[in-house]
C-alpha atoms as a printed R data frame, in Angstrom:
   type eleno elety resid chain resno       x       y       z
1  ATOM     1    CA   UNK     A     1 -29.012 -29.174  16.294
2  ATOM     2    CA   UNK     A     2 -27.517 -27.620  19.010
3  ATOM     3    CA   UNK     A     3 -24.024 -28.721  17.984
4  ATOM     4    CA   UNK     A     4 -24.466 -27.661  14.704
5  ATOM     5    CA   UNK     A     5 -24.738 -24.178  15.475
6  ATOM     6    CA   UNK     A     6 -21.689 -24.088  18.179
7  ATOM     7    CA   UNK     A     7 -20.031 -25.670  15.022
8  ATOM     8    CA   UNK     A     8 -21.245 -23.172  12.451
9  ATOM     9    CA   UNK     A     9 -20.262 -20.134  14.915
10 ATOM    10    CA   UNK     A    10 -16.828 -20.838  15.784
11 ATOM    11    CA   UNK     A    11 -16.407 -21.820  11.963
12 ATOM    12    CA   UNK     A    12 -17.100 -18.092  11.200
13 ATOM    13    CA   UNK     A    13 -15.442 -16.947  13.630
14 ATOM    14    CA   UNK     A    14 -12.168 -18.631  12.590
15 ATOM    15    CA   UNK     A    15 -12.969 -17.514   8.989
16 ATOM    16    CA   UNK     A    16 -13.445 -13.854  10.158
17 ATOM    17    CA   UNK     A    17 -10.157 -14.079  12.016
18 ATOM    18    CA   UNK     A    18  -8.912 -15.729   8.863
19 ATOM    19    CA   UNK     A    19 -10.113 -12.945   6.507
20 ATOM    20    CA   UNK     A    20  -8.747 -10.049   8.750
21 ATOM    21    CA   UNK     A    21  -5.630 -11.890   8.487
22 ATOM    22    CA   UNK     A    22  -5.502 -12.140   4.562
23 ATOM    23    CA   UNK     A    23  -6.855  -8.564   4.409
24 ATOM    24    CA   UNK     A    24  -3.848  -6.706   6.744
25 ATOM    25    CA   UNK     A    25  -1.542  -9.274   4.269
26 ATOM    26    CA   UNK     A    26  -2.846  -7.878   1.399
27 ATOM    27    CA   UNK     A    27  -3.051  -4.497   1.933
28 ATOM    28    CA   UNK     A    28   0.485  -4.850   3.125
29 ATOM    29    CA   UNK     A    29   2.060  -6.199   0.018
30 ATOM    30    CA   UNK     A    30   0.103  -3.391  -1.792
31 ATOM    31    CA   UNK     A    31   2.021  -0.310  -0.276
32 ATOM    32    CA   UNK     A    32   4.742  -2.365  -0.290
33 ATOM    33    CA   UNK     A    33   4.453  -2.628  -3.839
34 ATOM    34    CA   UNK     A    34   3.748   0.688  -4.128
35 ATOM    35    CA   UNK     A    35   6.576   2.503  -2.380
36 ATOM    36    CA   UNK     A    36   8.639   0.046  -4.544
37 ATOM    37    CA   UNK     A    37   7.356   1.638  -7.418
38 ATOM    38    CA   UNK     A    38   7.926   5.273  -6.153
39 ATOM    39    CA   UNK     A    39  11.676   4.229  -5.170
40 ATOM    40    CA   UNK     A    40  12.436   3.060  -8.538
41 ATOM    41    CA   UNK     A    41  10.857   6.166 -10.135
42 ATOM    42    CA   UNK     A    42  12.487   8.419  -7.800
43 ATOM    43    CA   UNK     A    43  16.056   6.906  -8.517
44 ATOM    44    CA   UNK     A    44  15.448   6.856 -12.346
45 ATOM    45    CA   UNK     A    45  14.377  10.061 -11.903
46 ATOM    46    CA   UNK     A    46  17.513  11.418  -9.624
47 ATOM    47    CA   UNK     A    47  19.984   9.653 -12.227
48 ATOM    48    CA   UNK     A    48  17.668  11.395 -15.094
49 ATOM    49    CA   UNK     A    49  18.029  14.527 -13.922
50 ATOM    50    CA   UNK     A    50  21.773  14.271 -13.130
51 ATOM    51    CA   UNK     A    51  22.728  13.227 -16.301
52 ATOM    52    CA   UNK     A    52  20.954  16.109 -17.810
53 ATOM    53    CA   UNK     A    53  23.101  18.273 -15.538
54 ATOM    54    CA   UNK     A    54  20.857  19.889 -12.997
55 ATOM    55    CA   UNK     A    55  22.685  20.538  -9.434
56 ATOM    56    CA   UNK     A    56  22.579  18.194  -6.933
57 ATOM    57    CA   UNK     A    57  20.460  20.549  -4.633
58 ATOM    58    CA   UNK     A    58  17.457  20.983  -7.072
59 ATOM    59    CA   UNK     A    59  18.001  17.425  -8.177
60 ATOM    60    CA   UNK     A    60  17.034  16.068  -4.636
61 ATOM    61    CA   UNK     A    61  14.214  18.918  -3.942
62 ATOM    62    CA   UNK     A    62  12.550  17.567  -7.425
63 ATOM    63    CA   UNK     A    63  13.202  13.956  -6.729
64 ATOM    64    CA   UNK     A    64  11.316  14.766  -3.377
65 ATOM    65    CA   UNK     A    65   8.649  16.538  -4.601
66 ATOM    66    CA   UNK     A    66   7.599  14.477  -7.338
67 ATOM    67    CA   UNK     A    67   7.698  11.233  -4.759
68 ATOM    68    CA   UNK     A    68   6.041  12.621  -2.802
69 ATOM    69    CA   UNK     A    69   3.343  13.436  -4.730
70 ATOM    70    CA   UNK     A    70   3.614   9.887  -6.098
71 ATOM    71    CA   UNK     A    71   2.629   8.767  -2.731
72 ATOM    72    CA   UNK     A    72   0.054  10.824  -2.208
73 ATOM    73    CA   UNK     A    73  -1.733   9.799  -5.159
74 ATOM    74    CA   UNK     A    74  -0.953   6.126  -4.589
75 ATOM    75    CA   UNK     A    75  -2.796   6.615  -0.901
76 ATOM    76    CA   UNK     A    76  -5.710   8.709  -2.429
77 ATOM    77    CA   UNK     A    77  -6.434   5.867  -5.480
78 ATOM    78    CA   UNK     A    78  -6.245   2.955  -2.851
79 ATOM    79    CA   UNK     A    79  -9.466   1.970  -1.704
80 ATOM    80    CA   UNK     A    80 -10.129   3.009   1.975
81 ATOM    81    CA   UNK     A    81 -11.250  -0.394   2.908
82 ATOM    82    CA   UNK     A    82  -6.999  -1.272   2.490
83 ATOM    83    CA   UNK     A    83  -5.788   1.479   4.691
84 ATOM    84    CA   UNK     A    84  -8.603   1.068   7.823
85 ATOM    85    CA   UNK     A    85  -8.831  -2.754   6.988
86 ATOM    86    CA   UNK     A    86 -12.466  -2.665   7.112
87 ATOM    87    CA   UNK     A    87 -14.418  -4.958   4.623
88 ATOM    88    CA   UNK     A    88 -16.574  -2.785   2.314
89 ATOM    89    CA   UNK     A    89 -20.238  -2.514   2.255
C-alpha cells in the first residue's frame, strides 16, 4: 500500500510538471500566433495605405496605432489563465 501511494505521488507530480510544461508551450504558440497575425495586418495595411497615397509619416503613425490596438485587444480576449500560466478554477 505504501508503495502505491509513493507511486501515485510522484506520478502527479511528473504530470503537474508535465502540464505546466504543455501550458507555457501553448500559451507561447498563441501570442506567437497572434503577433503573426498583427504583422501581417500591419504590413497589408502599410502597403494599403501607400498605394492609396497617404505620406509615409501618417502611414507609419496609423500602421502603429491600429497594431497596437490589435495587440491590445488580442491580450484583453486571451484568457488570463495563458498570460499568468495558472490553471483555471
Amino acid at each position: 500500500m505504501k508503495g502505491e501511494v509513493a507511486n501515485d505521488g510522484e506520478t502527479r507530480g511528473e504530470n503537474t510538471s508535465m502540464g505546466y510544461v504543455q501550458r507555457a508551450l501553448g500559451a507561447t504558440l498563441i501570442i506567437w500566433l497572434s503577433l503573426v497575425v498583427v504583422n501581417i495586418a500591419a504590413f497589408g495595411l502599410s502597403e494599403s495605405l501607400r498605394v492609396a497615397g497617404v505620406e509615409r509619416n501618417e502611414n507609419v503613425l496609423i500602421t502603429f496605432l491600429v497594431s497596437l490596438g490589435l495587440i491590445l485587444l488580442a491580450l484583453w480576449l486571451l484568457p488570463q489563465s495563458f498570460l499568468t500560466l495558472k490553471e483555471e478554477r
